[in-house]
C-alpha positions in Angstrom: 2.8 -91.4 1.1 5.1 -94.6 0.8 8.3 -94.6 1.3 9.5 -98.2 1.9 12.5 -99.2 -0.2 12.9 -102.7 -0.8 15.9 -104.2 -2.3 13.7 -105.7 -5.2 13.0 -102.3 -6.0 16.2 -100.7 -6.4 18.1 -104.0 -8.4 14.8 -103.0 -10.9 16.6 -99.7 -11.6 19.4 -101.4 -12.9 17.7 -103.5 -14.9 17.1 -104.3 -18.6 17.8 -101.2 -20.0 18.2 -102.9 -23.4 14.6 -102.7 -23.2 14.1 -98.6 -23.3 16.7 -98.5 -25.9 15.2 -101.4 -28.0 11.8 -99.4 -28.2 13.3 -96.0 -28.8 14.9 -97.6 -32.1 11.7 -99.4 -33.3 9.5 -96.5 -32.3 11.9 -93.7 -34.4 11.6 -96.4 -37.1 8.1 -96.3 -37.0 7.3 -93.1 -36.8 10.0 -90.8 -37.8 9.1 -90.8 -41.5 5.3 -90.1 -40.6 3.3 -86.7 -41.0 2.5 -85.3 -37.6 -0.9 -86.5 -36.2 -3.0 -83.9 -34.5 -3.8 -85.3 -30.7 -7.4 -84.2 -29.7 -7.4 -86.4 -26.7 -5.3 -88.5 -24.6 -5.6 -92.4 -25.9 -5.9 -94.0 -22.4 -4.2 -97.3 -23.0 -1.1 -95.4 -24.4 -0.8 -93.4 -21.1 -1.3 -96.8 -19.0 0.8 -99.0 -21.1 4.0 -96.2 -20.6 3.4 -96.4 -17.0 2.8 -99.9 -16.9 6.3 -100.3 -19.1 8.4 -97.9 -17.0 7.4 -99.4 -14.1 8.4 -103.2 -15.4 11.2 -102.4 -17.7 11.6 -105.3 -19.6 11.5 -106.2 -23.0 8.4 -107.8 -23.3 6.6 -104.5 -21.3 7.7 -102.4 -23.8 7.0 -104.6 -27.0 3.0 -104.3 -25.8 3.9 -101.1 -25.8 5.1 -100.8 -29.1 1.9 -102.4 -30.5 -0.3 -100.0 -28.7 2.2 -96.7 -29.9 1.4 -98.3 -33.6 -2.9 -98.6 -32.8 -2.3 -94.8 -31.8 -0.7 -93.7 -34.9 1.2 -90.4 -33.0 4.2 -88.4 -34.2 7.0 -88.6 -31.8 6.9 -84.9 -30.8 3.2 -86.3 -29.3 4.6 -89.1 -27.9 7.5 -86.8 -26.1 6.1 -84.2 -25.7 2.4 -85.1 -24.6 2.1 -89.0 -23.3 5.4 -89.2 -21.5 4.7 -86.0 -19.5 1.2 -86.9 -18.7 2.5 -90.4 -18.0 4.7 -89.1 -15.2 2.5 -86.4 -14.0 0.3 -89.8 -13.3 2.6 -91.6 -11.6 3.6 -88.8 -9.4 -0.3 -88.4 -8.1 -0.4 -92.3 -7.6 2.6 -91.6 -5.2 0.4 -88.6 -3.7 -2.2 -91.1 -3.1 -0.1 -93.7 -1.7 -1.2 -96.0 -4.7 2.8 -96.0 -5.9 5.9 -96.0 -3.9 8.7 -93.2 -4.1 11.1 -96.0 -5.5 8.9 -96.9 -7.8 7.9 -93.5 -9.4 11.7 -92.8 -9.2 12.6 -95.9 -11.8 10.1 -95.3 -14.1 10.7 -91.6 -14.4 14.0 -92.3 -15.3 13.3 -95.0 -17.7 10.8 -92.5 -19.4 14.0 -89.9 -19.5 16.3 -92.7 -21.0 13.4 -93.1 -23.4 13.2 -89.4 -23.7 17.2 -89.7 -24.2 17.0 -92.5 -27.0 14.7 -90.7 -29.1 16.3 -87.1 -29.0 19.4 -88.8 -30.1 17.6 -90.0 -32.9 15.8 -86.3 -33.7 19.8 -84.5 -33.0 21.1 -87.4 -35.5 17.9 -86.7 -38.6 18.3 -82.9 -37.8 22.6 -82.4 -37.5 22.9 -79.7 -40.5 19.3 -77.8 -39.3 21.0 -74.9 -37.3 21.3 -71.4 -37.1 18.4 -70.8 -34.9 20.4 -69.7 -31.7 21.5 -71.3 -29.2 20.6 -71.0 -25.3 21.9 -72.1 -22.0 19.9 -74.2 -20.2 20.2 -74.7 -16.3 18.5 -77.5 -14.0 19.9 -76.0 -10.3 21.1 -78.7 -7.8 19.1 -81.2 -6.0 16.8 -81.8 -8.5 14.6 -85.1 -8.2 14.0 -85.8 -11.9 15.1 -83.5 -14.9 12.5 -85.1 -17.2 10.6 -81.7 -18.0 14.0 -79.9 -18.7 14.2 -82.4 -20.9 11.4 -82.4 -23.3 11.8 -78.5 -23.3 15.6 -79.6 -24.4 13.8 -82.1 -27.0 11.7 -79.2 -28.6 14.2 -76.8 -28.9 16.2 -79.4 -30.4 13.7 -80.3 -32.8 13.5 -76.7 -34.3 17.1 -76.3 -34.7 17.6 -74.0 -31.3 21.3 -75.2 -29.8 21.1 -76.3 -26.6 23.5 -76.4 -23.4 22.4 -78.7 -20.9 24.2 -77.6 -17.4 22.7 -79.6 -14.2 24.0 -77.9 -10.9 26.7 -75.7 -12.4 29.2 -74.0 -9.5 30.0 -70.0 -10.7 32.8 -71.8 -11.4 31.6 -73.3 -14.6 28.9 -70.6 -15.4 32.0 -68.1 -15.5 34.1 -70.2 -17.8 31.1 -71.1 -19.8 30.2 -67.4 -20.8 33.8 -66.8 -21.2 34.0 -69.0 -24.0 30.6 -69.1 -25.8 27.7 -66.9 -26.7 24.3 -67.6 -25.4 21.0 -65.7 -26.9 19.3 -66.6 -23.5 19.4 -68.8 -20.4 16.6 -71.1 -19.5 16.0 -72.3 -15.8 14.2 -74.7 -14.6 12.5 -74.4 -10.8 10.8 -77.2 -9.1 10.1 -76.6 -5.9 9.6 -73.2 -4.3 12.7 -73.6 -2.0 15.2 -74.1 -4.7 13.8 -69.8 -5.7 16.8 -68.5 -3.2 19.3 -70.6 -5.1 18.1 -69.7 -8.4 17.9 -66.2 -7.4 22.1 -65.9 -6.1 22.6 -67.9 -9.8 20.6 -64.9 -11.3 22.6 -62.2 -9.7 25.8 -63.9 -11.0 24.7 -64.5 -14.5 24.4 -61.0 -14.5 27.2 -59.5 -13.4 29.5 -62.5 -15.1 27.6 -62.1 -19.3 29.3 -60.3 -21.4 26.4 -59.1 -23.7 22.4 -59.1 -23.5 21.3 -62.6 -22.6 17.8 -62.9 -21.4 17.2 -65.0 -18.3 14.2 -67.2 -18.2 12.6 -69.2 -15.1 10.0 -71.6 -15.1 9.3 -75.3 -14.6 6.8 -77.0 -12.0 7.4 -73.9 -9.6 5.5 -72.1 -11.9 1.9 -73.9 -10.8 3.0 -72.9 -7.0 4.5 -69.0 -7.0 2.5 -67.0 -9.2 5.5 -65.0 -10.5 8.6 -66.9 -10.3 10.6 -63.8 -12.1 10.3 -61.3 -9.9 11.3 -63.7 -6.9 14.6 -64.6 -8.6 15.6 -61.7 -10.7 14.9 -63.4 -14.0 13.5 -61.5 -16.9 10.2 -63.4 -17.1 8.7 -66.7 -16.4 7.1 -69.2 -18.6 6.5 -73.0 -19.2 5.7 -72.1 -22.7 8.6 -73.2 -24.6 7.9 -70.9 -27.5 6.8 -67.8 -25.4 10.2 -68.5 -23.9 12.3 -68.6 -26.9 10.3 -65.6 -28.2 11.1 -63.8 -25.1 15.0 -63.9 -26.3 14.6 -63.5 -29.4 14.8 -66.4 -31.6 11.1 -67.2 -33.3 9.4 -70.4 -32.8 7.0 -71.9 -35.1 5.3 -75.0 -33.0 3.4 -76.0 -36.3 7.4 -76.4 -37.7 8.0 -78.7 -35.1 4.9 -80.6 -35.6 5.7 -81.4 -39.2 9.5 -82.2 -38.8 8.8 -84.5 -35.9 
């Protein structure tokens, strides 16, 4: 697997941002007033042209972009929740292969999450006076490479209205003065790698003895496809990558088909 950093590469992380933000405005334009569309199957050049535009980052990479997101026709709960995923997940096996540096798949992972950033904004912005349908804590531990799946599970949540607390790498500290001061219905956490379990498990033992009322404790992320179950490892209640299995594990009911039609 590569792992040669060149200086081109890393000046490309800092560069033309305007051009993720630019497309998160004209694709929320687009699409944000449009009925869901039900995806059957991946559309091919919509998955190439994301890597191909996180990997360039320019303006002009992300208007072909734009015209291809408009041959598609997708909602943006698709587009977030679906293309930019699968996008990744792609980018990560080209880097397996050796086809992709680690510099490389680290910039356009994190233009995909500025992208994922843009358009939440947008969904938090349409959806301000839709609450009332709890609120949970949710934890990325330390270390982490990329947060992007945290974040689309933060993106759905959104979208029906759940509250959410993003914490990356909180210290007891925090987590103490955090439950001290607000009310959680649950607490999500997300595992990446099986090493981080030992971690995750000592933040589980604290939760526990520092919440002040029932608060079930969720793990899951890409650790789940590694350790069959995740929960009994760290303490946690149970262990999902379903969002909604999640969510109804707490107690708060979640209607994916909602989210569909409000996206």
């Amino acid at each position: 697997m590569q792992e040669f950093h060149s200086r081109e590469q890393v000046r490309a992380s800092a560069q033309d941002a305007a051009g993720v933000v630019l497309f998160a405005s004209q694709v929320v334009s687009l699409l944000a007033d449009r009925s869901a569309r039900v995806v059957s199957e991946l559309r091919e050049p919509l998955v190439a042209g994301l890597v191909a535009a996180s990997l360039a980052g320019t303006k002009d990479a992300f208007a072909s972009l734009l015209s291809e997101v408009r041959k598609s026709r997708i909602s943006l709960a698709a587009l977030a929740d679906i293309y930019i995923p699968e996008a990744a997940r792609r980018m990560g096996e080209a880097w397996h292969d050796d086809a992709m540096s680690w510099m490389d798949v680290s910039i356009g992972v994190a233009r995909m999450q500025s992208l994922l950033r843009e358009i939440g904004t947008a969904w938090i912005a349409d959806q301000a006076g839709d609450t009332g349908h709890g609120t949970v804590l949710l934890i990325v531990p330390e270390r982490e490479q990329h947060t992007l799946g945290p974040m689309v599970a933060m993106g759905q949540m959104r979208r029906y209205g759940v509250s959410v607390c993003l914490r990356i790498a909180p210290s007891f500290t925090e987590l103490r003065n955090l439950f001290a001061t607000r009310q959680f219905d649950g607490t999500l956490i997300s595992i990446s790698t099986k090493d981080k379990l030992d971690s995750v498990a000592r933040t589980v033992e604290f939760m526990k003895t520092a919440l002040n009322g029932p608060c079930p404790i969720v793990v899951g992320g890409a650790v789940m496809s590694k350790v069959e179950d995740p929960a009994s490892i760290t303490g946690a209640d149970f262990s999902s990558n379903d969002v909604g299995a999640a969510l109804e594990v707490i107690g708060l009911k979640f209607d994916a088909s909602c989210v569909l039609r409000r996206a």
